[in-house]
C-alpha positions in Angstrom: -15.3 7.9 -12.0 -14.1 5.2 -9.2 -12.5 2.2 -9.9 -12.7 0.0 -7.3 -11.5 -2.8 -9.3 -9.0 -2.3 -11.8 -10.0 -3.1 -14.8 -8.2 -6.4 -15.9 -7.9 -4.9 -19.6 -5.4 -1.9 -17.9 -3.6 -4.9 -16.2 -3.3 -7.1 -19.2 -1.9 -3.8 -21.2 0.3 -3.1 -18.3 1.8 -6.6 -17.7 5.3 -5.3 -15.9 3.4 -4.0 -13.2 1.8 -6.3 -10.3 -1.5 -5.8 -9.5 -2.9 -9.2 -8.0 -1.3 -12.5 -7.0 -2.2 -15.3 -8.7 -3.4 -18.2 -6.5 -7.0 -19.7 -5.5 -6.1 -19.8 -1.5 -7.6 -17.4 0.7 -5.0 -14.7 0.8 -5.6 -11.1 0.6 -2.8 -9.3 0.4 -3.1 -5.8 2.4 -1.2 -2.3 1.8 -1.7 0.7 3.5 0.2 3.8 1.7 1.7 7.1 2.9 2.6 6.8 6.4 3.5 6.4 8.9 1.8 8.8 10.6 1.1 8.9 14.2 -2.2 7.7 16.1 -3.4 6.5 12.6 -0.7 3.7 11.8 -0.5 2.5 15.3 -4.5 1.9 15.0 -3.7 -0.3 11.4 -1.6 -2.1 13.6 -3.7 -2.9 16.6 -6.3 -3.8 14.1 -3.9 -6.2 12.0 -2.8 -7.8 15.5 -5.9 -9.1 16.7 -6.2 -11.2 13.2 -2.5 -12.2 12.9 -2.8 -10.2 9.7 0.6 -9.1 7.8 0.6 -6.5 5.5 3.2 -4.2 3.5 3.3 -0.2 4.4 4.0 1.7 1.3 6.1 4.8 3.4 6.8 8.5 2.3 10.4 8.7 2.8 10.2 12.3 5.2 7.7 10.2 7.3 10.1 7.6 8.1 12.5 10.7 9.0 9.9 12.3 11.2 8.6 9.2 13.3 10.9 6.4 12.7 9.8 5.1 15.7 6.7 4.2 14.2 8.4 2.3 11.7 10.0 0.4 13.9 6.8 -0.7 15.2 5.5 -2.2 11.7 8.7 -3.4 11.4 9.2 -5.4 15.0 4.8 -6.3 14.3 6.5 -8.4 11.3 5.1 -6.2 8.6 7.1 -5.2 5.3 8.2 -2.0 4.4 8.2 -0.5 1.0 9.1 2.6 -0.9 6.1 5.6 -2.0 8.8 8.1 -2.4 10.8 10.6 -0.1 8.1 13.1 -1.0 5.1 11.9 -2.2 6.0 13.0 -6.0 3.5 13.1 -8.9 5.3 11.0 -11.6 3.5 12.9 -14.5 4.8 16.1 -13.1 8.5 15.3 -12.2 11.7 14.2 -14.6 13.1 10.8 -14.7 16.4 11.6 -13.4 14.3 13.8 -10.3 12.1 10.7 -9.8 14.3 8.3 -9.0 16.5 10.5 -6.8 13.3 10.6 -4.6 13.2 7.0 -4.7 16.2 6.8 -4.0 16.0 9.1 -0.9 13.5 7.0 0.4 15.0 3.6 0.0 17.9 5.0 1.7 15.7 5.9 4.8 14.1 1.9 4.3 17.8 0.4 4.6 18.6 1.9 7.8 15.7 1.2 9.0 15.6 -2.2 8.2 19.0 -3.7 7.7 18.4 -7.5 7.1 15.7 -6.8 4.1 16.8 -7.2 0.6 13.1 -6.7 -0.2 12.5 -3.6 -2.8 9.2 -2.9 -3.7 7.9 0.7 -4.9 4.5 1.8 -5.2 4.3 5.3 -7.4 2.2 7.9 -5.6 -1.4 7.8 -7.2 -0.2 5.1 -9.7 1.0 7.4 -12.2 4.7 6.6 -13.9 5.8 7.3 -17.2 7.3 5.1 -19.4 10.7 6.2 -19.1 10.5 6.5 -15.3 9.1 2.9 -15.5 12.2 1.7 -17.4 14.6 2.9 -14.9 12.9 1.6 -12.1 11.9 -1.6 -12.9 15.0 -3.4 -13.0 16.2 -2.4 -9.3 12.8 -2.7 -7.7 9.3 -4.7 -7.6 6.5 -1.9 -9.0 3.3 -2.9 -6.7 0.2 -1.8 -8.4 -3.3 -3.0 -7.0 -6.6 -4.3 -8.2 -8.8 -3.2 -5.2 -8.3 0.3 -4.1 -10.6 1.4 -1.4 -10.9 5.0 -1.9 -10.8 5.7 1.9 -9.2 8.8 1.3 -12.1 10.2 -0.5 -14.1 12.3 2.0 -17.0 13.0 0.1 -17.3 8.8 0.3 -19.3 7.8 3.1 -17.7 5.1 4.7 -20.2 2.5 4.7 -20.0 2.9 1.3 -16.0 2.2 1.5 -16.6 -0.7 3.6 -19.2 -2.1 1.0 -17.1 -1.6 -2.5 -13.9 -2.9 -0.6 -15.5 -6.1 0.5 -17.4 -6.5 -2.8 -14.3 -6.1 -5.2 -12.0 -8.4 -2.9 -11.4 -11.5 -4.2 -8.2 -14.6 -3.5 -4.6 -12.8 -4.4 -6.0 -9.3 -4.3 -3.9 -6.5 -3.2 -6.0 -3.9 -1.6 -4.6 -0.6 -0.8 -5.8 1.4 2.1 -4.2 4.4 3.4 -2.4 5.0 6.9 -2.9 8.9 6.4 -4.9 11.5 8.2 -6.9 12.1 4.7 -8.4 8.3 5.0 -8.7 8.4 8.7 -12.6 8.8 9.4 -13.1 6.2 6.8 -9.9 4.1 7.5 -11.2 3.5 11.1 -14.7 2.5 10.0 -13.9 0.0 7.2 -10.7 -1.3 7.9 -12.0 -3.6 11.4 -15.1 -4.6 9.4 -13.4 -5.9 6.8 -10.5 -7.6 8.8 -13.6 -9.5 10.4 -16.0 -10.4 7.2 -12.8 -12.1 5.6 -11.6 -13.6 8.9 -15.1 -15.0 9.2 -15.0 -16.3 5.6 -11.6 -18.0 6.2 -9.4 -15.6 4.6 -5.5 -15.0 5.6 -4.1 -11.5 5.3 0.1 -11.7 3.9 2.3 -9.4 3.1 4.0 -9.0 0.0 
Protein backbone atom coordinates (compact mmCIF):
# COMPACT_ATOMS: atom_id res chain seq x y z
CA UNK A 1 0.00 0.00 0.00
CA UNK A 2 1.15 3.84 -1.04
CA UNK A 3 0.86 6.57 1.05
CA UNK A 4 0.93 9.54 -0.61
CA UNK A 5 -0.11 11.50 2.20
CA UNK A 6 0.88 10.66 5.48
CA UNK A 7 -1.49 9.96 7.48
CA UNK A 8 -1.94 12.89 10.11
CA UNK A 9 -2.77 10.18 12.89
CA UNK A 10 1.24 8.79 12.29
CA UNK A 11 2.14 12.51 12.59
CA UNK A 12 0.14 13.35 15.57
CA UNK A 13 1.73 10.00 17.27
CA UNK A 14 5.06 10.98 16.05
CA UNK A 15 5.12 14.67 17.16
CA UNK A 16 9.23 15.10 17.36
CA UNK A 17 9.40 14.53 13.90
CA UNK A 18 8.52 17.35 11.18
CA UNK A 19 6.51 16.50 8.57
CA UNK A 20 4.60 19.69 7.29
CA UNK A 21 5.00 23.39 8.07
CA UNK A 22 2.44 25.02 9.52
CA UNK A 23 1.24 28.19 7.71
CA UNK A 24 -1.77 29.05 5.13
CA UNK A 25 0.65 30.99 2.45
CA UNK A 26 1.50 29.32 -0.63
CA UNK A 27 4.62 27.58 0.19
CA UNK A 28 5.54 24.19 -0.78
CA UNK A 29 8.40 23.11 0.62
CA UNK A 30 10.50 20.74 -1.88
CA UNK A 31 13.13 17.87 -1.05
CA UNK A 32 14.75 15.74 -3.33
CA UNK A 33 16.82 12.73 -1.47
CA UNK A 34 19.83 10.66 -2.34
CA UNK A 35 21.96 12.49 -4.53
CA UNK A 36 23.73 14.06 -5.95
CA UNK A 37 24.04 12.10 -8.75
CA UNK A 38 25.22 13.32 -12.04
CA UNK A 39 22.89 14.35 -15.23
CA UNK A 40 19.86 13.82 -12.85
CA UNK A 41 20.52 16.55 -10.06
CA UNK A 42 21.73 19.05 -12.52
CA UNK A 43 18.20 18.58 -14.34
CA UNK A 44 16.33 19.27 -10.56
CA UNK A 45 18.21 22.21 -10.82
CA UNK A 46 17.59 23.64 -14.17
CA UNK A 47 14.04 22.80 -13.49
CA UNK A 48 14.03 24.74 -9.94
CA UNK A 49 15.82 27.81 -11.79
CA UNK A 50 13.36 28.70 -14.25
CA UNK A 51 10.68 29.09 -11.21
CA UNK A 52 13.11 30.74 -8.68
CA UNK A 53 12.27 27.67 -6.67
CA UNK A 54 14.50 26.73 -3.50
CA UNK A 55 14.54 23.42 -2.17
CA UNK A 56 16.65 21.30 0.39
CA UNK A 57 18.79 18.10 -1.13
CA UNK A 58 18.77 15.34 1.38
CA UNK A 59 22.61 13.86 0.26
CA UNK A 60 24.20 10.34 0.76
CA UNK A 61 27.36 11.27 2.30
CA UNK A 62 29.69 8.93 -0.43
CA UNK A 63 27.86 10.97 -3.10
CA UNK A 64 29.09 14.18 -1.88
CA UNK A 65 32.60 12.38 -1.90
CA UNK A 66 32.23 11.16 -5.45
CA UNK A 67 30.87 14.47 -7.15
CA UNK A 68 31.21 17.30 -4.86
CA UNK A 69 31.22 19.39 -7.57
CA UNK A 70 27.74 18.83 -7.96
CA UNK A 71 27.15 19.88 -4.58
CA UNK A 72 28.61 22.88 -5.09
CA UNK A 73 26.20 23.58 -7.72
CA UNK A 74 22.96 23.28 -5.33
CA UNK A 75 24.92 24.94 -2.98
CA UNK A 76 26.13 28.24 -5.16
CA UNK A 77 21.90 27.76 -6.91
CA UNK A 78 21.02 28.83 -3.11
CA UNK A 79 19.66 25.48 -2.14
CA UNK A 80 20.19 23.73 1.38
CA UNK A 81 21.96 20.82 2.06
CA UNK A 82 21.05 18.13 4.44
CA UNK A 83 22.22 14.88 5.81
CA UNK A 84 20.58 11.08 4.43
CA UNK A 85 23.56 9.35 5.71
CA UNK A 86 27.20 8.47 4.47
CA UNK A 87 25.63 5.31 3.21
CA UNK A 88 22.24 5.20 2.76
CA UNK A 89 21.71 2.87 6.07
CA UNK A 90 18.50 1.04 6.97
CA UNK A 91 17.79 2.34 10.53
CA UNK A 92 15.81 -0.94 11.51
CA UNK A 93 18.84 -2.93 10.44
CA UNK A 94 21.80 -0.98 11.91
CA UNK A 95 22.87 -0.23 15.85
CA UNK A 96 22.54 3.08 17.44
CA UNK A 97 26.05 3.67 18.08
CA UNK A 98 26.72 2.46 13.93
CA UNK A 99 23.91 4.90 12.96
CA UNK A 100 25.01 7.80 14.03
CA UNK A 101 28.66 7.23 13.06
CA UNK A 102 27.18 7.29 9.46
CA UNK A 103 25.57 10.39 10.31
CA UNK A 104 28.15 11.59 11.47
CA UNK A 105 30.38 10.70 8.33
CA UNK A 106 28.08 12.53 6.34
CA UNK A 107 27.74 15.71 8.18
CA UNK A 108 31.34 15.86 8.17
CA UNK A 109 31.31 15.72 4.28
CA UNK A 110 28.20 18.69 4.54
CA UNK A 111 30.68 21.00 6.74
CA UNK A 112 33.31 21.17 4.31
CA UNK A 113 31.25 21.58 1.90
CA UNK A 114 29.43 24.28 3.18
CA UNK A 115 31.28 26.15 5.79
CA UNK A 116 29.05 29.20 6.69
CA UNK A 117 25.84 26.77 7.46
CA UNK A 118 25.00 26.03 10.96
CA UNK A 119 21.88 24.35 9.42
CA UNK A 120 21.45 20.45 10.54
CA UNK A 121 18.79 18.67 9.32
CA UNK A 122 18.67 14.73 8.78
CA UNK A 123 16.30 12.81 6.93
CA UNK A 124 16.59 8.78 7.80
CA UNK A 125 16.79 6.74 4.64
CA UNK A 126 13.17 5.31 3.96
CA UNK A 127 11.87 7.00 7.13
CA UNK A 128 12.71 4.24 9.38
CA UNK A 129 14.53 5.15 12.97
CA UNK A 130 14.16 3.45 16.10
CA UNK A 131 13.48 4.90 19.14
CA UNK A 132 16.84 4.90 20.59
CA UNK A 133 18.45 6.12 17.36
CA UNK A 134 15.79 8.89 17.52
CA UNK A 135 16.87 9.94 20.96
CA UNK A 136 20.45 10.41 20.06
CA UNK A 137 19.76 12.24 17.14
CA UNK A 138 17.35 14.53 17.88
CA UNK A 139 19.01 16.83 20.12
CA UNK A 140 22.01 17.62 17.56
CA UNK A 141 19.92 17.74 14.40
CA UNK A 142 16.41 18.76 12.84
CA UNK A 143 14.63 15.05 11.77
CA UNK A 144 12.74 16.13 8.39
CA UNK A 145 9.99 13.69 7.80
CA UNK A 146 7.32 14.56 4.94
CA UNK A 147 3.57 14.42 4.35
CA UNK A 148 3.67 14.10 0.47
CA UNK A 149 6.05 11.54 -0.85
CA UNK A 150 5.84 11.12 -4.55
CA UNK A 151 6.83 7.62 -4.99
CA UNK A 152 8.87 8.48 -8.16
CA UNK A 153 11.18 5.92 -7.45
CA UNK A 154 8.67 3.27 -7.93
CA UNK A 155 9.03 1.95 -11.48
CA UNK A 156 6.10 -0.12 -11.69
CA UNK A 157 4.23 3.62 -11.14
CA UNK A 158 3.57 5.17 -14.34
CA UNK A 159 4.41 8.50 -14.20
CA UNK A 160 1.31 10.25 -15.02
CA UNK A 161 0.19 8.63 -12.27
CA UNK A 162 3.14 10.29 -10.03
CA UNK A 163 2.42 13.57 -11.49
CA UNK A 164 -1.33 13.15 -10.53
CA UNK A 165 -1.08 11.83 -6.69
CA UNK A 166 1.77 14.46 -6.13
CA UNK A 167 -0.28 17.38 -7.22
CA UNK A 168 -3.43 15.96 -5.52
CA UNK A 169 -1.88 15.40 -2.02
CA UNK A 170 0.01 18.88 -2.04
CA UNK A 171 -1.37 21.30 0.01
CA UNK A 172 0.27 25.02 1.78
CA UNK A 173 3.45 23.99 4.17
CA UNK A 174 3.82 20.52 2.59
CA UNK A 175 7.12 18.95 2.36
CA UNK A 176 7.26 16.82 -0.68
CA UNK A 177 9.99 14.55 -1.22
CA UNK A 178 11.20 13.58 -4.60
CA UNK A 179 14.28 11.84 -5.45
CA UNK A 180 17.53 13.12 -7.34
CA UNK A 181 18.50 9.34 -7.98
CA UNK A 182 18.82 7.26 -11.13
CA UNK A 183 15.89 4.89 -9.54
CA UNK A 184 13.26 7.99 -9.82
CA UNK A 185 14.70 9.26 -13.05
CA UNK A 186 12.11 8.35 -15.84
CA UNK A 187 9.46 9.51 -13.44
CA UNK A 188 11.48 12.42 -11.84
CA UNK A 189 11.82 14.01 -15.31
CA UNK A 190 8.12 13.60 -16.23
CA UNK A 191 6.44 14.96 -12.96
CA UNK A 192 8.81 17.12 -11.52
CA UNK A 193 8.41 20.32 -14.54
CA UNK A 194 4.63 19.59 -14.45
CA UNK A 195 4.29 20.14 -11.13
CA UNK A 196 6.77 23.11 -10.82
CA UNK A 197 4.31 24.72 -13.44
CA UNK A 198 0.50 23.67 -11.98
CA UNK A 199 1.63 25.36 -8.58
CA UNK A 200 3.50 28.24 -10.18
CA UNK A 201 0.27 28.83 -12.13
CA UNK A 202 -1.83 28.56 -8.96
CA UNK A 203 0.49 31.11 -7.11
CA UNK A 204 2.52 28.82 -5.10
CA UNK A 205 6.33 29.60 -3.92
CA UNK A 206 8.75 26.69 -3.58
CA UNK A 207 11.35 27.37 -0.08
CA UNK A 208 13.70 25.54 1.33
CA UNK A 209 13.78 24.28 4.63
Amino acid sequence: MRFYHTPFFIQNILSGFTWRKATTAKIIYLTFDDGPIPGVTEFVLAELEKYLAKATFFCVGENLVRHQEIANKIIAAGHKLGNHTHNHVKGWHTTAPNYVANIKLCQEQLNKLNKTSTSKLFRPPHGRLTREQFKLVRPLYEVIMWDVLTYDFDASLLPDKCLKKAIKNTKAGSIVVFHDSLKARRNLEYTLPRYLAYFNNLGYRFESL
